[in-house]
C-alpha positions in Angstrom: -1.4 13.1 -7.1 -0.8 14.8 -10.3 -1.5 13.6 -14.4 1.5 12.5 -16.3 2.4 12.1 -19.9 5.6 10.8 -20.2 6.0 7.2 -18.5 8.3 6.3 -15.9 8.4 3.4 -12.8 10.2 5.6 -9.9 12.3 8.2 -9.0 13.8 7.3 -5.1 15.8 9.4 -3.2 16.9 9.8 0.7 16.4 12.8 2.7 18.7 12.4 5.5 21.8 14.4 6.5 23.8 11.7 4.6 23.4 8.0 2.9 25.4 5.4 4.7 25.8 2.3 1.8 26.3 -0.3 4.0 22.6 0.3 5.5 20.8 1.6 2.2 22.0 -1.1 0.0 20.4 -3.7 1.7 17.0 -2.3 1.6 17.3 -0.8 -1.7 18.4 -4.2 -3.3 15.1 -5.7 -1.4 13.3 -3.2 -3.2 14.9 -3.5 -6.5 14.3 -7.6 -6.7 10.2 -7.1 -5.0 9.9 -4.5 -8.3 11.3 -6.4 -10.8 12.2 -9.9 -10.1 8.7 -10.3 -7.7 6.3 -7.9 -10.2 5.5 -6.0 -7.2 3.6 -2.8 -7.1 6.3 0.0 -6.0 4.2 0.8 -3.3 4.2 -1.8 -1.6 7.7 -3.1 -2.9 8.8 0.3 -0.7 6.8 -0.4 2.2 7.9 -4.1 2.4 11.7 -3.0 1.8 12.2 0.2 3.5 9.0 -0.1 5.9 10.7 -3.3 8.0 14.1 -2.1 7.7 14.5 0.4 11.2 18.2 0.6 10.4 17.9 2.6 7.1 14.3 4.7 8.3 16.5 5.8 11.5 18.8 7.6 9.0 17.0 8.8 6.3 13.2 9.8 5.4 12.9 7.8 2.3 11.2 9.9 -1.0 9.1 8.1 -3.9 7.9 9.5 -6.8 5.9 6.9 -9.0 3.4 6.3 -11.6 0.1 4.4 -11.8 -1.0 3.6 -15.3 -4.5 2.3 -15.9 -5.5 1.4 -19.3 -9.0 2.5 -20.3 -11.9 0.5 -21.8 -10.6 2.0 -25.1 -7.0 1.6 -25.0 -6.3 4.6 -23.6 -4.0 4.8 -20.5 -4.3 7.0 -17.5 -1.3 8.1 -15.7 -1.3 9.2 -12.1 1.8 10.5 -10.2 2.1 9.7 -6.7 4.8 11.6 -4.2 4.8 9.4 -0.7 7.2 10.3 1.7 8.0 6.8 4.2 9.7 7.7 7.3 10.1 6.0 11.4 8.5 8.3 14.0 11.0 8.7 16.9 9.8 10.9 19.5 13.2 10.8 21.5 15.2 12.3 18.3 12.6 15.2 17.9 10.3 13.2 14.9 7.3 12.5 16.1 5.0 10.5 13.5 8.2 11.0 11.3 7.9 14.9 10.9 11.6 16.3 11.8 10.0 19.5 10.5 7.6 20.1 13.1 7.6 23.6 15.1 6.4 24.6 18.3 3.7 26.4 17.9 4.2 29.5 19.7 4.0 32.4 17.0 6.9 34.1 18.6 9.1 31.4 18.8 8.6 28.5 16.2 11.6 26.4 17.6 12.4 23.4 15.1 11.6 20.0 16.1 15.5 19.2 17.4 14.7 22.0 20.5 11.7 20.3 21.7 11.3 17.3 23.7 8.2 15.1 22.9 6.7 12.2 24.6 3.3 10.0 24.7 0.3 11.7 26.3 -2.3 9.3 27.3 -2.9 5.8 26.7 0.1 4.4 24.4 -1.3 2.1 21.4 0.5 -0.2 19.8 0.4 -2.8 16.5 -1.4 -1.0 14.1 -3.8 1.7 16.1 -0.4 2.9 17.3 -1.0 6.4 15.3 -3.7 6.9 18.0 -1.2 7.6 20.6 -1.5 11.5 21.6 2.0 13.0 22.2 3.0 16.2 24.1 5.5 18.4 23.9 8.0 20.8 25.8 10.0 23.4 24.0 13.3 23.8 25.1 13.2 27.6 23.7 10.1 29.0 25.0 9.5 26.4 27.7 5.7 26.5 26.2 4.3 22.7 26.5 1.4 21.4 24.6 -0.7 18.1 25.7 -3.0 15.7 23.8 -1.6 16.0 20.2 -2.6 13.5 17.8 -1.7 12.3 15.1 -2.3 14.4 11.9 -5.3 12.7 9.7 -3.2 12.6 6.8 -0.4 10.5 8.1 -0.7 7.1 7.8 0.5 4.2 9.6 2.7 1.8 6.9 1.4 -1.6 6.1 4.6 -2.9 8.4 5.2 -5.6 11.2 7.1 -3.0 13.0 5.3 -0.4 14.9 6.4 3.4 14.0 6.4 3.4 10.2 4.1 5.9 8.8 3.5 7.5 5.4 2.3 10.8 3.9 1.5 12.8 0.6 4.7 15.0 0.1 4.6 17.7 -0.6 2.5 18.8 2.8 -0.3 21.6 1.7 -0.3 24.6 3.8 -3.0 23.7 6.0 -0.8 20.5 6.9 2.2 23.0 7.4 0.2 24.8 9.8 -1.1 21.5 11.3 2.3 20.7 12.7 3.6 24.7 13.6 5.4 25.8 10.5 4.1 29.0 9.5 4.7 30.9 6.7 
């Protein structure tokens, strides 16, 4: 979260290999009419839009950037920027707990996420202690597999009747770079 002194509600934007209308429309239009025609709080307009729509999270991590204002005893206001990052964990297509960034984490090889193959480890959980579940995976490059995984701590699992949805703080720090194999 970061201070801001100009005012504005959200900027949105999708970070997938391409935007489909026919499937963002839909859930963008929900979100659009929870905002403004509902007086929703963006947050929870986006999770209640994009969080219980599978078909637009399978393409596309979904990107806000939005402003709390609070007014003070005095009039003043205090505005606080939020980045959230809302996306579908789908450990088949290399994403698991929505990170398509994640590495192996062998030094020498640091294949991306698309060369490994990850599944659950463990006891699968499901509604919302799903984020429990402990994945491992194998890397198709250096053939190096790791077991008992979980979940970062700063992932969250979305306030969503579907299983899957999670949310995180964008951008990641270093130490949550490092958390998930990227190093740099």
């Amino acid at each position: 979260m970061q201070p801001c002194s100009e005012i504005f509600d959200f900027v949105l934007t999708f970070a997938g290999i391409s935007t489909i209308d026919t499937i963002v429309v839909p859930a963008l239009n929900r979100f659009i009419e929870n905002v403004y025609i509902y007086d929703m709080e963006i947050w929870d307009a986006m999770e209640e839009s994009f969080g219980e729509d599978r078909h637009i999270l399978n393409q596309s991590l979904v990107f806000i950037s939005f402003a709390t204002i609070q007014s003070g005893p005095h009039g003043e206001r205090k505005c606080t920027v939020n980045m959230r990052l809302l996306a579908y964990n789908i450990f088949k297509d290399g994403q698991p707990w929505g990170l398509n960034i994640y590495r192996c984490w062998n030094v020498q090889c640091q294949a991306p996420a698309y060369n490994m193959i990850f599944h659950t480890h463990g006891k699968q959980y499901y509604g919302r202690q799903w984020v429990e579940t402990k994945v491992r995976y194998t890397c198709l490059q250096c053939h190096m597999t790791q077991k008992g995984i979980p979940c970062p701590s700063w992932v969250h699992a979305a306030r969503s009747q579907n299983y899957g949805r999670v949310w995180y703080q964008w951008p990641l720090s270093v130490a949550q770079r490092r958390e998930i194999g990227i190093i740099q």
